[in-house]
Phi, psi and omega in degrees: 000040159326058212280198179277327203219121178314144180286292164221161201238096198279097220255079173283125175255016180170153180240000181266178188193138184261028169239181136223083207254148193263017151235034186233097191302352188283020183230017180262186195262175195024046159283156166297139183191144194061043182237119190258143182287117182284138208309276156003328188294280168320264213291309193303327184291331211294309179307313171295324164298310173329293227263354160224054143056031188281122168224030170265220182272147168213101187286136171238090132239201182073110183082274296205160170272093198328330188297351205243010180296155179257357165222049160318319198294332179298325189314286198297350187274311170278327178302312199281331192283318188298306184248057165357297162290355175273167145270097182244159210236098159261138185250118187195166223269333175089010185284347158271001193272043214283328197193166189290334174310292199320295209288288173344278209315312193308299195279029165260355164283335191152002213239139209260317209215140154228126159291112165230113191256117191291079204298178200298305186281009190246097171283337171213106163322167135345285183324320189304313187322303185236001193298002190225354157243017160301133138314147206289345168295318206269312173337305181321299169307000190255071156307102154268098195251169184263178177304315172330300204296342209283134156286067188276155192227168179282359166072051170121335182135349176275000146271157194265109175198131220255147182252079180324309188253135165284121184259007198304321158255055188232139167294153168233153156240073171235336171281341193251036184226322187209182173222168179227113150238147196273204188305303212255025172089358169299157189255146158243159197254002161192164177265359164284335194265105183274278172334320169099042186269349157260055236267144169265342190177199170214132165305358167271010180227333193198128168307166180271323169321301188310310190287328146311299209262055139243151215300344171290333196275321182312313183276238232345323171296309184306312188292291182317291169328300200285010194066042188243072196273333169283012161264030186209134166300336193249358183231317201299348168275326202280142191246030178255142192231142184308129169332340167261009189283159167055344210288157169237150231263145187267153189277134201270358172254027196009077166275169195177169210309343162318325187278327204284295179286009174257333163272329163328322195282334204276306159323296178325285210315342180074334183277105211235324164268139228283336167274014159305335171230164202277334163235078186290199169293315172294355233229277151006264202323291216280340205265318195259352145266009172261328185299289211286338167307332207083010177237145180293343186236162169190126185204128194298145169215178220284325170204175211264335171263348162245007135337279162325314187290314171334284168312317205274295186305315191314305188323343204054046159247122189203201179341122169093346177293183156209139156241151161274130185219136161312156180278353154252093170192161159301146183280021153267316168327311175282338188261025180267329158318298185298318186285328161321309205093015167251169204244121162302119170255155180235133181258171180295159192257156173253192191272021178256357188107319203228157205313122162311117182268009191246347174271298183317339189264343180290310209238018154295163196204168166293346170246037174268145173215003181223133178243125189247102169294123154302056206260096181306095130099049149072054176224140205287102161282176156341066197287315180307287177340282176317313168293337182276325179289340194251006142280332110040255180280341218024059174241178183265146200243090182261149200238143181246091164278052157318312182246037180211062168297139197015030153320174188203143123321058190058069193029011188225144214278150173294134189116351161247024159253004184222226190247005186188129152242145187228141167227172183235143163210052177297157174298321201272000185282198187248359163191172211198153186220000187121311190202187171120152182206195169200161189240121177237148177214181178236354181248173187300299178335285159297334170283345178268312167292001193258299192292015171247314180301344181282344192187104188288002170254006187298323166285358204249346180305145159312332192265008175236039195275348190233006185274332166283137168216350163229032123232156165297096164324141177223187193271180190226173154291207156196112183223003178296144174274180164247197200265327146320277232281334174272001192247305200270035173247316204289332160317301202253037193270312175303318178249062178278318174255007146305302193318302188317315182285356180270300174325316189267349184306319200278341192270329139348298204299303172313342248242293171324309180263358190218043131304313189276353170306142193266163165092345179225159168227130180285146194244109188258345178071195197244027201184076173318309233267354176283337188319144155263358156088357196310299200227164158184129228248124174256148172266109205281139177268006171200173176292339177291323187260345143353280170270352157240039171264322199295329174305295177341276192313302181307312159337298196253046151114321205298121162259099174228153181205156161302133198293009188271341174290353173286140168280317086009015180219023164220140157004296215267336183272266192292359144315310163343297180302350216253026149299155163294021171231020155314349192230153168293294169267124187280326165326352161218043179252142176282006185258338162282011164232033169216176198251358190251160177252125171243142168252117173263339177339149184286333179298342183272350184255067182265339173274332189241018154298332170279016199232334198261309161301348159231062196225116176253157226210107171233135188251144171283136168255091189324341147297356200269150164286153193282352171273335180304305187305286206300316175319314198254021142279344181279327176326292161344306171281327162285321176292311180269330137356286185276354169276334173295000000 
């Protein structure tokens, strides 16, 4: 996995550090320590990245506090101006990070991410101080960890620290991902060699590109990739393992003592069902995502499929109907149909992934009356397309952004074009409550029918005695939540657009690096910059080599699968189900009250078995560190490389 250019490039612009941590060589005796990178120095690497095109990362680490540098602001400042196109990163202890002015300031030099690690000897930073109350644009740049959080390593073998896992024959890529150069220009070939004792060369003699790309650092690359750590003095000892060894997998919605503590209150409070007040927490919820949304209603429910159910019975779509639904979506979009009392028909996928609007016009009928677009793994469809066939058509248009919580359309979020938006906030969403779903809509009507279906007691309440005003209350289902569920939505409505924005920065990076790759094609949806960044589907030129870049990948840790390998999300799997023996009472099953034959079998979709099977599915992890993200685009590349 050789590139022309290191991925990142790790800068001591100073070597001291006002900590002394017992798992830190800058706190053993004779380390280099109070030495600042002379300005000449700096603009010569600078210059040298310029002029071979570095548009990767660049960390102001290793061992030391970069802030204590005395013309840091300068440090970080000629980097953004000289390399524009990079991504820098300070890494720090945060004990100069004194105030929000302070942190504002760093990050208007330029600097895209601060790493801030609360080390062993620091009982409360600054930061703790205001950190809940940044705006969430600015949080997205702050990773704040604990001592807790730290991946310690032996630091090349030079500290005494015990290791769970034997690392003696496990490949490393931490060389073949980045270089360190210190104050005085030397290249070190990884950043575990705290001593400096593997030097490649220095940039006051050999450009630095040149010293990458020279025949020792490849094989010192070469070697390491292979497990061969004992043929290096600085590795054969060193206990650090590539990042997916061991890892354990982290919760992707941060939840944290906030969620804890707004359901504790709720609890203390006894008020736990959501109409004890007339504006509870769920009330709450739902009045500030129909505001950030754009829409007038908005109203909560038990899940993300009775959303659907919700929209569709409002709709007057029932017994003798069609909905049109894709042939990729979760097997709730058809049975959401079905418990309605309509019949799914399901059309073909375009090479997006998503319902074919041009299969749909072959196989529309007198008895459609509803269309439901998908927007599959937070990727956008064609919403002008949709809204104009199903005006059209006159059908009603719901849309299930289940798995695309703020996605945007042409600037506008998805879930708001059509006569009903449905979302989920299932554990697996892009925010969450355990469960859960909503309904947004724009008309009075329909929303006063959703709250009765949603809950068969809503007319009889005290608290609704004045609320119809365009419908006759009817009786309902019960799909209403409690008041738990609106105290951990409203935490995690504030941090909806960090998550997002951590998702789509690391989904840029694959973006950025495997467009231009022969052999694949990215699959983009109808809206780059709306995307949610969740997953991102490359495109194969046939299914055999599909699966075995996706094999490649799972191999070395990577999730990537075909959507056709989901049990539960094509057609040709959950079709099965789609019978007359679909129902416990066949008395309300809709294929026994119609005169037409529906078929699910996989020979009627074979255009969108091929577009779904040679489609890999890589899903992003909002954990990953921006050196993890670039690593497993070079994986990425590296996989289909050896599959051609």
């Amino acid at each position: 996995m050789n590139s022309k250019h290191p991925l990142v490039i790790e800068i001591e612009i100073n070597s001291g550090c006002n900590l002394s941590c017992s798992y830190c060589p800058n706190s053993l005796e004779n380390y280099a320590s109070n030495f600042e990178m002379e300005e000449s120095v700096y603009s010569l690497l600078l210059s040298q990245l310029k002029e071979n095109g570095f548009k990767g990362k660049l960390a102001f680490d290793f061992y030391n506090e970069p802030m204590m540098a005395k013309n840091f602001n300068w440090f970080v400042s000629e980097a953004r101006r000289v390399l524009p196109d990079s991504f820098l990163s300070l890494y720090t202890n945060g004990t100069r990070i004194t105030s929000k002015d302070k942190l504002q300031e760093i990050l208007d030099l330029g600097l895209g991410e601060i790493v801030v690690t609360k080390h062993e000897q620091v009982k409360k930073l600054p930061l703790e101080n205001f950190y809940k109350d940044l705006e969430e644009q600015v949080k997205s740049k702050i990773s704040l960890r604990g001592f807790g959080d730290l991946t310690l390593t032996n630091r090349g073998g030079s500290l005494d620290l015990e290791t769970s896992i034997d690392s003696s024959n496990l490949p490393c890529s931490v060389p073949s991902l980045m270089m360190t150069v210190t104050y005085s220009g030397e290249v070190l070939s990884c950043f575990e060699d705290a001593y400096r004792k593997k030097s490649l060369g220095n940039i006051k003699n050999k450009n630095i590109i040149d010293i990458w790309n020279s025949n020792e650092a490849c094989q010192f690359r070469e070697d390491l990739l292979a497990g061969k750590r004992e043929l290096h003095s600085i590795c054969k000892n060193c206990s650090r393992v590539d990042f997916s060894e061991g890892k354990e997998k982290m919760e992707k919605h941060f939840i944290d003592q906030e969620e804890v503590d707004a359901v504790a209150e709720v609890l203390k409070s006894g008020e736990l069902f959501r109409y004890q007040k007339q504006d509870g927490l769920c009330r709450k919820f739902e009045k500030a995502l129909a505001s950030k949304f754009g829409v007038k209603y908005a109203h909560l429910v038990t899940s993300g499929t009775n959303a659907l159910v919700c929209a569709l019975i409002a709709s007057d779509i029932g017994e003798g109907d069609e909905v049109l639904i894709p042939s990729y979506t979760f097997i709730a979009t058809a049975s959401a149909v079905l418990m309605a009392g309509a019949i799914p028909v399901v059309c073909e996928v375009d090479d997006n992934l998503q319902l074919d609007l041009n299969h749909a016009k072959e196989i529309i009928s007198d008895r459609t009356k509803g269309l439901i677009p998908v927007h599959m793994d937070g990727i956008a469809c064609d919403m002008d397309a949709f809204v104009k066939f199903s005006k059209d058509h006159n059908l009603k248009l719901i849309e299930d952004a289940c798995q695309s919580f703020g996605g945007k359309y042409k600037g506008k979020y998805l879930g708001t074009f059509g006569d009903f938006g449905c979302f989920s906030f299932n554990k697996d969403k892009i925010i969450t409550s355990g469960d859960g779903g909503i309904v947004l809509t724009n008309d009075r009507e329909m929303y006063e029918k959703i709250c009765c279906i949603s809950d068969g007691a809503f007319s009889i309440s005290p608290h609704h005695e004045n609320f119809f005003t365009d419908f006759n209350p009817v009786l309902g289902y019960s799909m209403r939540v409690s008041e738990i569920t609106g105290a951990i939505l409203n935490i995690q409505l504030k941090k909806s657009e960090m998550i997002l924005l951590k998702y789509r920065e690391r989904k840029k990076i694959l973006y950025d690096a495997l467009k231009e790759v022969d052999g694949i094609k990215i699959q983009n949806g109808h809206d780059v910059e709306g995307d949610c960044g969740i997953t991102i589907y490359l495109s194969c030129k046939d299914a055999n080599m599909c699966a075995s870049i996706g094999k490649a990948l799972r191999n070395r840790r990577v999730a990537a699968i075909p959507p056709s390998m989901r049990p539960g999300h094509v057609v040709w799997k959950w079709g099965k189900m789609l019978t007359k023996e679909a129902f416990f009472d066949k008395r309300r099953n809709p294929y026994l009250k119609t005169d037409k034959q529906y078929n699910y079998a996989v020979f009627n979709f074979l255009s969108s078995m091929d577009k779904v099977t040679k489609t890999l599915r890589v899903e992003v992890d909002i954990h990953w560190t921006i050196e993890e993200t670039f690593k497993i685009a070079e994986l990425i590349k590296d996989s289909i490389r050896t599959v051609k």
